[in-house]
N, C-alpha and C positions, 0 to 999 in steps of 0.2 A: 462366476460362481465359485464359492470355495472349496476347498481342494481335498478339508482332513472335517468337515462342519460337522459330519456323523458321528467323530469317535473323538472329538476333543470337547471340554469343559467349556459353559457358554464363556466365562470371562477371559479363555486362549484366545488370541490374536489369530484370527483365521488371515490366511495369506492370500491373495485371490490369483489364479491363474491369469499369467500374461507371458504373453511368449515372447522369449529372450527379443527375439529380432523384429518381427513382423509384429505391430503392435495392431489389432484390429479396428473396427468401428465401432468408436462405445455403443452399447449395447444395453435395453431395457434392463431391469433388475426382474429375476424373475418371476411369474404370472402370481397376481396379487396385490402388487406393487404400483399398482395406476392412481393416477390422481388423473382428471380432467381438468385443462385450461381454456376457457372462454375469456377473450380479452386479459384484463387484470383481474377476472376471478377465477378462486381455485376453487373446487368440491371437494370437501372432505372425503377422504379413503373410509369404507367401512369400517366396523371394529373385528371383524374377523380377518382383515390383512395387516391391521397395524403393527406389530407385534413381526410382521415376517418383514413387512420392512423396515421399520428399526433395526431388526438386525443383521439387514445387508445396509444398512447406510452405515449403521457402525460399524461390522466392521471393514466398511470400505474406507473410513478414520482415522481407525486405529491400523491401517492396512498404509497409509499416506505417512501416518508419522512413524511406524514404523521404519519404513522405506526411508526418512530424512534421519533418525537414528541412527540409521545402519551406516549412510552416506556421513554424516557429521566422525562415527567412529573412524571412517575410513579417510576420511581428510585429516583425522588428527594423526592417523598410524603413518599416513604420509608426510604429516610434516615431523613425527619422532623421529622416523627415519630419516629423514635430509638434517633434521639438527644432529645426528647421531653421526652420519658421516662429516657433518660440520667440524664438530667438537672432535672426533677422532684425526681428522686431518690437523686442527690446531694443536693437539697432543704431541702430535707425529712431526709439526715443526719444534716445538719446544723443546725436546726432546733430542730433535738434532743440534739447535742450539747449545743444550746443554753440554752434549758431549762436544762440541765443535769447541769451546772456553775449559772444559776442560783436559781436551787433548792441548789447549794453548799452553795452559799453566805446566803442565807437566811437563811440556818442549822447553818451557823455561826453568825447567825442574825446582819446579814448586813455588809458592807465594809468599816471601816472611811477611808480608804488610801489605796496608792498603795499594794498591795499583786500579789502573785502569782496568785490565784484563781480571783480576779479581772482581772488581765491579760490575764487572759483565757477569762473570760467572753466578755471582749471588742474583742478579737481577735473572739470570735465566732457572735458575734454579725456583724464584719465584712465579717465575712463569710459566715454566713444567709444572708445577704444584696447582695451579690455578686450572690449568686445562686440562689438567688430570680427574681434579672434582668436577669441572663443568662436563666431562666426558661420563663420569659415571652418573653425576644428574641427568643427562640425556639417554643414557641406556637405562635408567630406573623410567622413565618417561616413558621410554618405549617401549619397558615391560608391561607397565599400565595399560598404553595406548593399545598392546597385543591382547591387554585381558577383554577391552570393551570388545575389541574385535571381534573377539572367539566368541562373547557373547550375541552377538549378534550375525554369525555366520550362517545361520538358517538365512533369513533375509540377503546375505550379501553373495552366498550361491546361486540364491535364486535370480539376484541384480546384481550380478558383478561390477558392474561400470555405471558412471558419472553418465552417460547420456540413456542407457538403460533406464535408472530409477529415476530420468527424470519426467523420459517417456511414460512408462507409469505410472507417476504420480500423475502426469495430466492428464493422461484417460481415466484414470481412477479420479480425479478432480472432475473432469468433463460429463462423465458418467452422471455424478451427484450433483451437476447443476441442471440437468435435464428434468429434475426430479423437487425443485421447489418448496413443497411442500414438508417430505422427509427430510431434506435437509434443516428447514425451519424448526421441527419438531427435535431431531439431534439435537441442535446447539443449546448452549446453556447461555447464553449473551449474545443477543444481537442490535448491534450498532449501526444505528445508520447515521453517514458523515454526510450533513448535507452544507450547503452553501444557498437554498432556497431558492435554486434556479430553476428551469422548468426541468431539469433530466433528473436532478437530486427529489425533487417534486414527486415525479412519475414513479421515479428508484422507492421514494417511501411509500408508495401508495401500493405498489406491488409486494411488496416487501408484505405491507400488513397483510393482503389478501395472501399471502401465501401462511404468513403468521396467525391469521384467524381462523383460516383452512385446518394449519395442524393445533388448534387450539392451545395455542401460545403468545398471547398477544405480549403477555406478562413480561416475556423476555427481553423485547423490543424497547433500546432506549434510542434516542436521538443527539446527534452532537453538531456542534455549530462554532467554529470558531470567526469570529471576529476581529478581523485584518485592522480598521481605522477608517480604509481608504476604498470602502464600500459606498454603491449610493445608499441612500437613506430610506430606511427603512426596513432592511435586508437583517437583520438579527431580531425585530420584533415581526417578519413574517415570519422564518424562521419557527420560532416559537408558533406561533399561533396554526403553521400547516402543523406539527406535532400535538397542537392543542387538540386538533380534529380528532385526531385518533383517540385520544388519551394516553399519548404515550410522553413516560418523563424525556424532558428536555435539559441540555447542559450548554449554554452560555460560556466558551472560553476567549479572552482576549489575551494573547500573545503580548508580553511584557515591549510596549516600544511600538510597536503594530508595524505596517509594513513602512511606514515614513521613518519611523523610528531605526529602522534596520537599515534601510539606504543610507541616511545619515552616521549611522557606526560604520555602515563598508564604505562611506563615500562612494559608492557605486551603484548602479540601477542593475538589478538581476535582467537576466535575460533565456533565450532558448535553451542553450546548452547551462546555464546555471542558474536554474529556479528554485534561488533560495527562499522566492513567499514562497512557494509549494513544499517546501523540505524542513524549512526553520521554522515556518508559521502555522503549520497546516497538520502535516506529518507529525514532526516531534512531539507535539503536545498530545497526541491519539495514546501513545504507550503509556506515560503516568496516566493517563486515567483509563485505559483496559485494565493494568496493573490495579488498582484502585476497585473498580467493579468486580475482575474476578475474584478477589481478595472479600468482597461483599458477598459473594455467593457461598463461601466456605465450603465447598468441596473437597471432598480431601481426592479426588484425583484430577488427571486433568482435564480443565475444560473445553469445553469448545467454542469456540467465538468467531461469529462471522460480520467482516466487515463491511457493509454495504457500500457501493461507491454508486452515484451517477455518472460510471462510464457509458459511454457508448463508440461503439468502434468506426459509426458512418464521421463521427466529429474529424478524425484524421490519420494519416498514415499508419502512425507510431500508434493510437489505440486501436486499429483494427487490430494489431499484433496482438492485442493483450487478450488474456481468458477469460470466458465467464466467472469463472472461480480459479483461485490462486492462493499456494500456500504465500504463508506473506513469514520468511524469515528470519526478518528483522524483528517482529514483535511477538514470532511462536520459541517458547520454551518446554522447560519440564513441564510447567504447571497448565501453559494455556497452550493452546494449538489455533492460531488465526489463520481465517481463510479471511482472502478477499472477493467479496461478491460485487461480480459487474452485473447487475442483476435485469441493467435494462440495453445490455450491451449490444444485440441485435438489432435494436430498434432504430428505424429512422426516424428524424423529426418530423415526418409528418404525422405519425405515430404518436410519438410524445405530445404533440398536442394534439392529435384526436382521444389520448386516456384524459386528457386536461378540459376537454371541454366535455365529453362524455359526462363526466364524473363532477364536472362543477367544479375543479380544484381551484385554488387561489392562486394565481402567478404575479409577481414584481409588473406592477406597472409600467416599468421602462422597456418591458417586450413591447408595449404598443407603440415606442416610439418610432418601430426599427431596428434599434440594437440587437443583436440574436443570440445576445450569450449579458448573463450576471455575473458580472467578473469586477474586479476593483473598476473607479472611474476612471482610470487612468491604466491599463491593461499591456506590461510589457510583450506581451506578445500580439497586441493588435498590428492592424497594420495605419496606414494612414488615413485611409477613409473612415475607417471604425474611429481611430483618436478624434478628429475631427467633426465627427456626429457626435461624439458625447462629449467635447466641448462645447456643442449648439447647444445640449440639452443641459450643460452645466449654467448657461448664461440664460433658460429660460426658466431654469430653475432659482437662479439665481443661487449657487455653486459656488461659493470659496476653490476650489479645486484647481483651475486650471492656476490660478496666480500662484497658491500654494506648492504647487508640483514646480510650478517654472522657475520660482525661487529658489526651491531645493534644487534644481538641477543648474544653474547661477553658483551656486555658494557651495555644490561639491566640486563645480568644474568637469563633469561626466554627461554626456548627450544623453537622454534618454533612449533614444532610439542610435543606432549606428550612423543612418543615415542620413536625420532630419535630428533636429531639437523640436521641444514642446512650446517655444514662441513660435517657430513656424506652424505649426500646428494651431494655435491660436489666432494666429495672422491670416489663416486659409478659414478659418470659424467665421471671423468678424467677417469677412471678405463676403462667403456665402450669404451668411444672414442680413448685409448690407444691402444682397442683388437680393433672394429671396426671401427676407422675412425671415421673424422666428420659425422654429419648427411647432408644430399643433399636432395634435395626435387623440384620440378618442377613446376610452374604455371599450376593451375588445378587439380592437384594429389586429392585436398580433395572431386572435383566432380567426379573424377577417380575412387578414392575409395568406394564410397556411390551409383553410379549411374550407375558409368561401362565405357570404352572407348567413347566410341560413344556417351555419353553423354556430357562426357568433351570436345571432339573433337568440339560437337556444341555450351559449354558454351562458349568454345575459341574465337571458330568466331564471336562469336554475342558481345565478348569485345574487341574484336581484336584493 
């Protein structure tokens, strides 16, 4: 609840009560504030709470970027300070120098001419000079650095410290993801990144119900970038599960796509350096946020939420991650991005029971087995998985596996650490020699997760 809501101006930054230490259990927004969820559908809030909770989801917002404000000032005050003693220590050598050549010259009572020890002298004299101005640049710095401070000392009282505000902010994050709908109705841009796999699937599909609920569908675009080294058809499904909704779609391919990138790093990315996920995927997201909120001309800042199809059952490392997340890297003055892991609770058996519920469209290659839409070639598989979608490369009849085993030939770099991709081909041929191509059915992947009679009804309802 906020702390001053009674006697401040609505467009003051109400601060929310959090207590320094003990941070509690995020907590409903006060009565009024409900939305009902039944599976992936939301019910619109009446029109006599709207209004109360727009303005606790605002300013639980403006209460977030506040808080990263306050923490940005006070990292800059900290590094004015360390360059201040920096530049003061480099000062305070120069300066010994200085006097150390010219207590020389004087012991040799005085310079008529060029010498070494002169030489010194002028060269330290230029270097006392130097460090002198870079010392008073660094205390003008840090006069700066002390003004943003003070302006923002309400907030930095309140969150003294780096692990305080960041507590905080993700209750104050956790809070507003509980809440789906409000949140939806906030943002001025909502982005959903998909890859048209079945969680990116799900992720859009809840995304709209919660976007139709708060009667915003308008906000809602879609992004899809396009690697190269995808199976086929994966950028025209893409498209057409956005078509369903009517929400605009954006087509980006990364210059070089991910083939293109191995062969400039002559290297195969891996776990700890997942340059497709950061070079290919990532980077390309900020010129076109930048780009869209720039189409909305607002003159303050936006809000933008970026859908992701995480989910936290998939692995370790994304159990860790939040529902909602400031995303630093691409929030500024102008836009404020949150990342929304929007399906990030759910298990797959989940995801595909909103999938067949619902009649969604998924990639064919779920029914083959494979359990994840990722490039054909997936530096993070492991051996079974490479090996199944070389079977289906060669029943597909796939350029792929020769392609990849080439590139990995003429960089001289193993695709994997511990095997190469001819082995991996050699273990393909091998299997389908004893058992035959692999076959597989429309439906099999909801056959397998769900049970007959579940696929029986995903059928009819895409018939």
């Amino acid at each position: 609840m906020a702390t001053r809501a009674d006697r401040e101006p609505d467009d003051t930054v109400v601060i929310f009560d959090l207590p320094a230490i003990h941070l509690p259990t995020p907590r409903p927004w006060p009565p009024g504030n409900a939305w009902c969820q039944s599976g992936p559908a939301f019910h619109r809030p009446t029109a006599s709470t709207t209004k109360e909770t727009d303005v606790s989801t605002t300013n639980a917002l403006r209460t977030i970027d506040m808080i990263r404000c306050a923490g940005k000032a006070a990292d800059a005050y900290r590094m004015a300070q360390h360059a201040v003693r920096e530049a003061h220590d480099e000062h305070g050598a120069a300066q010994a120098q200085l006097h150390y050549w010219r207590d020389q010259i004087h012991a040799m009572g005085g310079a008529d001419g060029p010498s070494p020890a002169y030489s010194a002298l002028l060269a330290a004299v230029q270097e006392h000079q130097e460090a002198r101005q870079k010392a008073r640049k660094a205390e003008a710095r840090l006069q700066r650095a002390a003004a943003t401070v003070q302006s923002h000392r309400t907030a930095l009282n309140r969150y003294p410290t780096g692990h305080i505000r960041r507590r905080a902010t993700a209750m104050l994050l956790d809070r507003l993801a509980d809440h789906p709908v409000d949140l939806a109705r906030a943002a001025d841009l909502i982005i959903i990144q998909t890859s048209s796999g079945k969680d990116s699937l799900v992720a859009m599909h809840r995304t709209v119900a919660a976007a139709k609920a708060a009667g915003c569908l308008h906000k809602v675009r879609v992004m899809h970038c396009d690697l190269g080294s995808e199976w086929p058809g994966v950028p025209e499904l893409a498209r057409r599960q956005a078509e369903r909704y009517g929400i605009p779609f954006l087509l980006v391919t990364p210059d070089g796509g991910f083939l293109g990138m191995v062969e400039h790093r002559q290297m195969w990315p891996d776990a700890k350096r997942r340059l497709c996920t950061s070079k290919l995927k990532r980077d390309p997201t900020g010129p076109v946020i930048t780009t869209w909120v720039a189409e909305l001309g607002l003159d303050r800042q936006a809000i933008v939420l970026n859908v992701m199809g995480v989910r936290g059952a998939e692995s370790a490392s994304r159990a860790l991650k939040a529902r909602l997340a400031l995303d630093p890297r691409t929030t500024s003055a102008n836009r404020l991005v949150l990342t929304w892991n929007i399906i990030h609770g759910l298990s797959e058996q989940e995801v595909w029971q909103d999938i067949a519920s619902n009649g969604l469209e998924y990639h064919p290659i779920y029914d083959t087995g494979l359990e994840r839409l990722s490039c054909v070639y997936c530096v993070l598989a492991g051996p079974d998985w490479l090996i199944l979608a070389t079977r289906l490369c060669f029943a597909l009849e796939l350029p792929h596996p020769q392609t990849f085993a080439e590139l990995e030939r003429r960089i001289g770099h193993s695709f994997k650490q511990d095997f190469t991709l001819n082995a991996i081909i050699a273990a393909a041929r091998m299997l389908d020699a004893l058992d035959g191509p692999i076959t597989w059915r429309r439906g099999d992947a909801v056959r397998r997760h769900l049970g007959p009679a579940a696929a029986d009804q995903y059928l009819a309802l895409t018939r």
